[in-house]
N, C-alpha and C positions, 0 to 999 in steps of 0.2 A: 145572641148576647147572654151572657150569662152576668148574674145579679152576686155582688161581692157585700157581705154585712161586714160593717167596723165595728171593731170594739169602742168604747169611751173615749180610749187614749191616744186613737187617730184620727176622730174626728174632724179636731181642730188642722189636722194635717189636710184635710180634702173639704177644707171650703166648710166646717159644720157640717158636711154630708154624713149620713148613716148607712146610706147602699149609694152603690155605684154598679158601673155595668161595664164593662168588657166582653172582649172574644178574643178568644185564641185557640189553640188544638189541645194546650194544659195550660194550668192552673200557671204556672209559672211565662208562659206566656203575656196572659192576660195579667198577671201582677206586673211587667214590665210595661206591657201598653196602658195602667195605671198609674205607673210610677213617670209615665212621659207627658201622662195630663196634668196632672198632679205634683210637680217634685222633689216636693218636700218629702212626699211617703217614701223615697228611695230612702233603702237601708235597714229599715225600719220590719220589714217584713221576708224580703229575700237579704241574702249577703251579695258582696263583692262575686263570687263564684257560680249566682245564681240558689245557692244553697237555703235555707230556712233558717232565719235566726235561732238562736238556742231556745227562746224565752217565747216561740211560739208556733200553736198549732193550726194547722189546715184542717176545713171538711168541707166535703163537697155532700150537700145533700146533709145524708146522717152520716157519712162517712170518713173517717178518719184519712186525709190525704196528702198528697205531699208536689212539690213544686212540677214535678214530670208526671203525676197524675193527669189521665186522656179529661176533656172539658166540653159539655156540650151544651146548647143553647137552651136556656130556661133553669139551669144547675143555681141554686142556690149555693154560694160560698161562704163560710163562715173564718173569719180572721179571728183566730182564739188564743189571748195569751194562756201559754202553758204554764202547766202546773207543777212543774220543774221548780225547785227551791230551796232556798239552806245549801249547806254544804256539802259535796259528792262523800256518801256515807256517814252522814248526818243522823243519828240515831231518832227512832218516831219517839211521840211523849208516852212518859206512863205515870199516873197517878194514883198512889196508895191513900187509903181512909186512914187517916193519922187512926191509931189502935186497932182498926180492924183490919189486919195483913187481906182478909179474904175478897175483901171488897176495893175493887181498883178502876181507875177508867183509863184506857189504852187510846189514844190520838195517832193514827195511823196517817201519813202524808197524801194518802190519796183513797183511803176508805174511810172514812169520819173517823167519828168518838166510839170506843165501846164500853159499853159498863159491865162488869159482872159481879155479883155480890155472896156467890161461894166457890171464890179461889180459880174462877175459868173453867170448872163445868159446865156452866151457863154464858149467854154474852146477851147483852140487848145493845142497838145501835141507837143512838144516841145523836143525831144529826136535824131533830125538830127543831123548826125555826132557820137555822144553816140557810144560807140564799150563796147557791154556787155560781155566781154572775160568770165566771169564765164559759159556764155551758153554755149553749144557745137556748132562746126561753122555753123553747116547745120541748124539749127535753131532758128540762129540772125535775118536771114530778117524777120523773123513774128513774135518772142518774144514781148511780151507785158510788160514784167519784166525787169526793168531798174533801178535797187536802187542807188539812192541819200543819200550819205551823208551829204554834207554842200554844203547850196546854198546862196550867199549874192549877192547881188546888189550894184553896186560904188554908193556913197552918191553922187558925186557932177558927175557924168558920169549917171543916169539913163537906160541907154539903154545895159552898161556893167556889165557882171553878172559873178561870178564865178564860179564853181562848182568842189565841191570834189565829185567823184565817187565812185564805187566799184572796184577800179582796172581804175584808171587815171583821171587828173587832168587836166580842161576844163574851157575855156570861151567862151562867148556869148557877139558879138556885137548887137546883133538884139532884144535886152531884152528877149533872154530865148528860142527862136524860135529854132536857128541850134547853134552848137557847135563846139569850134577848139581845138585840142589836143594839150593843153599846158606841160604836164607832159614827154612826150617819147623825150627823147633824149635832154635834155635842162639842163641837172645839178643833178637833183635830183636823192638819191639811189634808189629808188621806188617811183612809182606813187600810191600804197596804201596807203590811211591814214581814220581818220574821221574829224577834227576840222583844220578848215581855218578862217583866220584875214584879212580882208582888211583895211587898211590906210583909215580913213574917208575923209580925204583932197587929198587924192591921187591914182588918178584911176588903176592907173599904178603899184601900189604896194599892195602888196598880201603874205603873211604868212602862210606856213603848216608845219605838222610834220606829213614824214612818217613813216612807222609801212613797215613790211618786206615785208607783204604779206596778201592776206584774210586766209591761211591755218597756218600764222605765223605768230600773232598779238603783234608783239614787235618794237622796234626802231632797225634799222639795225645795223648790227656788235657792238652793245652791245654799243654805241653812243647816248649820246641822243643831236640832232641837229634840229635845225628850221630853217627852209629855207623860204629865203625873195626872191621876183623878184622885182626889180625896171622896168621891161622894160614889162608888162602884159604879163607877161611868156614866154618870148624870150629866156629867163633863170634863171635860180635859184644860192643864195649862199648861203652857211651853215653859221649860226650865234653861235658859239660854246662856243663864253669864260665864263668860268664859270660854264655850263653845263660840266655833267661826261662823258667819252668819252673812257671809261674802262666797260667791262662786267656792263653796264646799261642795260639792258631788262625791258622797258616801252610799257605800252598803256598808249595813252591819246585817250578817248572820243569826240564824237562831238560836244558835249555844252561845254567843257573840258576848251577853248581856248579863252580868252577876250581880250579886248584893254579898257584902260579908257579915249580915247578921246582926250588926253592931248596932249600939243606939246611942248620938244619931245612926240612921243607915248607912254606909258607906259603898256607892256604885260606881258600876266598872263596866266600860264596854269596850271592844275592839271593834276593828275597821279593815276590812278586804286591801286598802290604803296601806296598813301595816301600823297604823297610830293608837295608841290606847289612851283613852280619857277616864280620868277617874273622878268622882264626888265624895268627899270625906262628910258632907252634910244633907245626907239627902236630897242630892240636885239641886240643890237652893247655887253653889258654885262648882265649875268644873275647869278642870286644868289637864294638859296633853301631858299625862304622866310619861309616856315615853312614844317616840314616833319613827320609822323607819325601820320596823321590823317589817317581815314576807306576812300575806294574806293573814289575817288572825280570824281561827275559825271558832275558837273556842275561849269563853273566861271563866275562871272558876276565882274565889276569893275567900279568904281565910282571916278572921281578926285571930293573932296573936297573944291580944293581952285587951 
């Protein structure tokens, strides 16, 4: 038999189990004679074809695998949401020191944070503090893979960075260096998401929208809600009126989410859906400015006047 680890997010699919145990000849075997104890897990892990969901990886052992990978008795399996994310050709973050062009921190999708502070001569990686939960434990301290979401810099704070993760929600006093775990236990349903807004005039305040899970890429309990902190993530509150708050199942992307500058703020996000929502008052109200466009991967927003 071989021992199957779950992530967080299938737990509840297999009874609150963490491990379970199968056999088969491959891995894809034994996830079908899991999926026959179990069968709620169907879907969730292979597809219809037998194939691996998009949104997750296999290892057997330390090893990267895949559903016709050979399987033998005592193999430790690891069920890992992948760190696939944002939209296919999604550009990685980069952050300029408002007046020092030379100094920037680079947010790469699957290498951390970099910092370098004479123009990319130099680089220091910048992932202290990062807890990369998609790996398995015994393999964080030397993990090289550390995927970034969204990385923005305070306008009038420089040295304050924020960062949406793969699985939690981070700032940085130090411009990009270490990081503190803004997202666990401060308000929010989930610390997964892709697109975050920071207040241009305000360091302190900060905008995301979670999504359920990396293995469950929707807005929690079928709500779609944004969440503001005024206090640099001491805590979170949902910004709701207006948004649907009834069996909505959204993603929104990492470029997805804009602000036009304005004061008040005025925010804007799009929806895979095709629906764009916008706030003329900084979240305080929001209304479906237009709906029935194709996948919206990108908002950018401009005040006029």
């Amino acid at each position: 038999m071989a021992t199957f680890n779950l992530p967080t997010t299938l737990r509840p699919l297999a009874g609150g189990a963490d491990q379970l145990e199968a056999a088969g000849a491959t891995v894809g075997e034994a996830l079908r004679q899991l999926e026959r104890a179990h069968p709620r897990l169907a879907g969730w892990v292979l597809d219809e074809s037998g194939g691996l969901r998009r949104h997750v990886s296999l290892f057997v052992n330390d090893t990267l695998a895949a559903p016709d990978s050979p399987l033998a008795p005592g193999d430790q399996v690891y069920i890992v949401p992948a760190i696939s994310g944002g939209a296919p050709g999604s550009p990685d973050e980069v952050e300029v020191l408002a007046g020092e062009p030379a100094k920037l921190a680079v947010g790469i999708s699957s290498a951390g944070v970099w910092v370098t502070e004479d123009a990319g001569a130099s680089w220091r990686r910048g992932t202290a503090g990062l807890v990369p939960r998609y790996i398995p434990a015994e393999a964080r301290p030397t993990t090289t893979v550390f995927c970034i979401h969204k990385l923005l810099r305070a306008e009038r704070e420089p040295a304050t960075l924020y960062l949406q993760f793969h699985g939690g929600v981070y700032r940085s006093d130090d411009a990009g260096l270490t990081w503190s775990d803004i997202g666990t236990g401060t308000g929010l349903p989930s610390d997964f998401g892709f697109p975050m807004v920071l207040d241009p005039r305000d360091p302190a305040r900060a905008f995301v929208i979670p999504l359920v899970a990396d293995a469950d890429r929707v807005t929690p309990e079928g709500r779609l809600r944004v969440y503001e902190t005024l206090d640099r993530g001491a805590s979170w509150r949902a910004l709701t009126a207006g948004l649907p708050q009834e069996n909505c199942y959204l993603t929104v992307l990492r470029q997805a989410f804009g602000h036009d500058g304005g004061d008040p703020l005025g925010l804007y996000f799009g929806a895979e859906s095709g629906d764009l929502y916008a706030s003329p008052d900084g979240g305080r109200t929001w209304s479906a400015a237009i709906v029935g466009l194709p996948p919206i991967l990108s908002v950018r927003a401009h005040r006029l006047f």
